[in-house]
C-alpha positions as CSV (number, residue, x, y, z in Angstrom):
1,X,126.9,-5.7,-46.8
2,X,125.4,-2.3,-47.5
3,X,127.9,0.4,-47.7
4,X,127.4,4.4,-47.4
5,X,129.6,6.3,-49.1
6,X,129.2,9.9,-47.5
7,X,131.1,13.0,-48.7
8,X,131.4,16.5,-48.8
9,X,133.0,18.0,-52.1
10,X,133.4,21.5,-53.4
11,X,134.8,21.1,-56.2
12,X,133.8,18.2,-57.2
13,X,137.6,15.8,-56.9
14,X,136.4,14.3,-53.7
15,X,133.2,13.0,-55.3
16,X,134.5,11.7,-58.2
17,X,137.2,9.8,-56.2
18,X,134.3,8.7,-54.3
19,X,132.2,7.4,-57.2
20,X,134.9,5.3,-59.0
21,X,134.9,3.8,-54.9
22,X,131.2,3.6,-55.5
23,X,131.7,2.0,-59.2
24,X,133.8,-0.4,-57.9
25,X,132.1,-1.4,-54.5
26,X,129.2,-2.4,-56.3
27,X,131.5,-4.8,-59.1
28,X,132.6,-6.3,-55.9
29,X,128.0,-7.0,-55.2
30,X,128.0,-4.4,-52.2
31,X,125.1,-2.6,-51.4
32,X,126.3,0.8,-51.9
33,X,124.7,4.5,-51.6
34,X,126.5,7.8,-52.6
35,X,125.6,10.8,-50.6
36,X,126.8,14.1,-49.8
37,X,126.5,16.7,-46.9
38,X,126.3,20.0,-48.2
39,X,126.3,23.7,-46.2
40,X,124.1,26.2,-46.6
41,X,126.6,29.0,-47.4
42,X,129.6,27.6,-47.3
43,X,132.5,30.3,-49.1
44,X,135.7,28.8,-48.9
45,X,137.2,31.6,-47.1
46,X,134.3,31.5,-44.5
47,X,135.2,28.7,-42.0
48,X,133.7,29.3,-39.1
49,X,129.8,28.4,-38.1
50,X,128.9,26.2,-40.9
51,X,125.1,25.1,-40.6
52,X,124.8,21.9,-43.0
53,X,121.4,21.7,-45.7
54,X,121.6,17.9,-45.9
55,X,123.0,15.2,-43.2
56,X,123.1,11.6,-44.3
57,X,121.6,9.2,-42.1
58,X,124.1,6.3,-41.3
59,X,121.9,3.8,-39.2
60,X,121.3,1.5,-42.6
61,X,124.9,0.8,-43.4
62,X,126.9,-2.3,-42.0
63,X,130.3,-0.2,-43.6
64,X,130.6,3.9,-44.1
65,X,132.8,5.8,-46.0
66,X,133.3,9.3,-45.4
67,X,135.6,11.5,-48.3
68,X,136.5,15.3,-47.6
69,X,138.6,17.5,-49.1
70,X,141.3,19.1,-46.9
71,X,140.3,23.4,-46.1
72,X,143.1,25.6,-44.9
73,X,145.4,22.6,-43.6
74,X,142.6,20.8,-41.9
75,X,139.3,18.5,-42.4
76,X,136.3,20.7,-44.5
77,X,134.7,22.5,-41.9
78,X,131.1,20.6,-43.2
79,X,132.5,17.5,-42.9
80,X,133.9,18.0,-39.4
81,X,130.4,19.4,-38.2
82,X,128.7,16.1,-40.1
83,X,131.0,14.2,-38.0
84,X,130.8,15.5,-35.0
85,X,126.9,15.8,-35.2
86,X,127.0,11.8,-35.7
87,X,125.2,9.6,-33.5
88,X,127.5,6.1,-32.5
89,X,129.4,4.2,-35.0
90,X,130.1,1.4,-32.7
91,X,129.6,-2.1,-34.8
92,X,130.4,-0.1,-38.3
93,X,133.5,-0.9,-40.0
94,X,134.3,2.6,-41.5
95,X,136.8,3.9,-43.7
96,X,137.8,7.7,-45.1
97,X,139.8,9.5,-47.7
98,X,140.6,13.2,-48.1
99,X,141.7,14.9,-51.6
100,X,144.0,18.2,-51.1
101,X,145.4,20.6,-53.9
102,X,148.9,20.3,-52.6
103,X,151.6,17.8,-53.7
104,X,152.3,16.6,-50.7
105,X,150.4,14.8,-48.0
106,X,152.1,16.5,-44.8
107,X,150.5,19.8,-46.4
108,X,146.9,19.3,-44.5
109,X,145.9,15.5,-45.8
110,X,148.1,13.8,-42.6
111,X,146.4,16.4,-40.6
112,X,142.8,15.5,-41.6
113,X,143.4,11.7,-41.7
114,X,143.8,12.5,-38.1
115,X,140.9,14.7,-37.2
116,X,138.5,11.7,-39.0
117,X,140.4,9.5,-37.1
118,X,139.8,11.1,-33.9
119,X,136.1,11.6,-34.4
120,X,135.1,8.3,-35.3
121,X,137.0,7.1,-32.2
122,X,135.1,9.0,-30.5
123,X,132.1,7.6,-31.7
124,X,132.8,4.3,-30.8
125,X,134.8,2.8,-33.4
126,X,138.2,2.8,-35.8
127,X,139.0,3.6,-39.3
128,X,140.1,0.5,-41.1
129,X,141.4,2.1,-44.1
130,X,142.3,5.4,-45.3
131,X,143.6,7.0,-48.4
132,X,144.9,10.9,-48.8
133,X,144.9,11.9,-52.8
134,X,147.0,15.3,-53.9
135,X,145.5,16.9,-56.8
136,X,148.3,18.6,-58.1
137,X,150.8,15.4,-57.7
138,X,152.0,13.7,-60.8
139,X,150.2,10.7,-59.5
140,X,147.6,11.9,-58.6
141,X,145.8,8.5,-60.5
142,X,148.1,6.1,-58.3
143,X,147.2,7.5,-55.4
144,X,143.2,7.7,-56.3
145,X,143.7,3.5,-57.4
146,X,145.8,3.1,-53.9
147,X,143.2,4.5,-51.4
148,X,140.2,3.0,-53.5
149,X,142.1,-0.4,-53.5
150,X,142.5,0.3,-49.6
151,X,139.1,0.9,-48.7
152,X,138.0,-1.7,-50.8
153,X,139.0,-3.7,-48.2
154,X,135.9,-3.8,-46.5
């Protein structure tokens, strides 16, 4: 199976989450790419209009994993215009992830979670697994081994 692993990161937590999922995707023998949508000016305190510099294709991938971090309680506005700008996903088994700053998931990750959710339905199919990682919790390292073990799952 030949996986995608497709995130946005600003900081840099949601791609590292996403390449110990990568590390360990390919110790399982997937197939697996890492790639991430960036903006052209994206300023955190600038939501609105965001025009995107690259857009991972997801045609070649039986499985897709999209990672985001969580922006002013919601999805990453890059991440929701990647999204939304998809063609179908019908026939891919997907799965997502969000990291957040907050301690607690009801602070934005829940929320986000939700908006993925959403749009992939809307594209035809259903996320199979999901993880939300706080960066400021005190386990933060459970939760990142949780939500990789999750999406494993493929």
């Amino acid at each position: 199976m030949k996986v995608g692993i497709i995130v946005h990161s600003y900081t840099g937590n949601t791609l590292s989450v996403a390449q110990r999922l990568k590390d360990q995707l390919v110790e399982a023998n997937y197939l697996v790419e890492l790639k991430q949508v960036t903006a052209v000016d994206e300023k955190p305190s600038e939501a609105g209009n965001i025009q995107l510099k690259t857009i991972p294709d997801v045609n070649d991938y039986d499985g897709l994993i999209f990672g985001a971090p969580v922006r002013a309680f919601s999805l990453s506005p890059a991440m929701k215009a990647y999204l939304l700008q998809l063609p179908s996903l019908a026939g891919k088994k997907v799965g997502c992830f969000v990291t957040q700053h907050f301690r607690y998931k009801w602070m934005g990750g829940n929320r986000s979670i939700k908006q993925m959710k959403k749009i992939c339905r809307d594209k035809g199919t259903d996320i199979w697994a999901s993880g939300i990682i706080n960066w400021s919790h005190p386990q933060r390292e459970e939760q990142i081994a949780e939500a990789v073990e999750s999406l494993l799952k493929l």
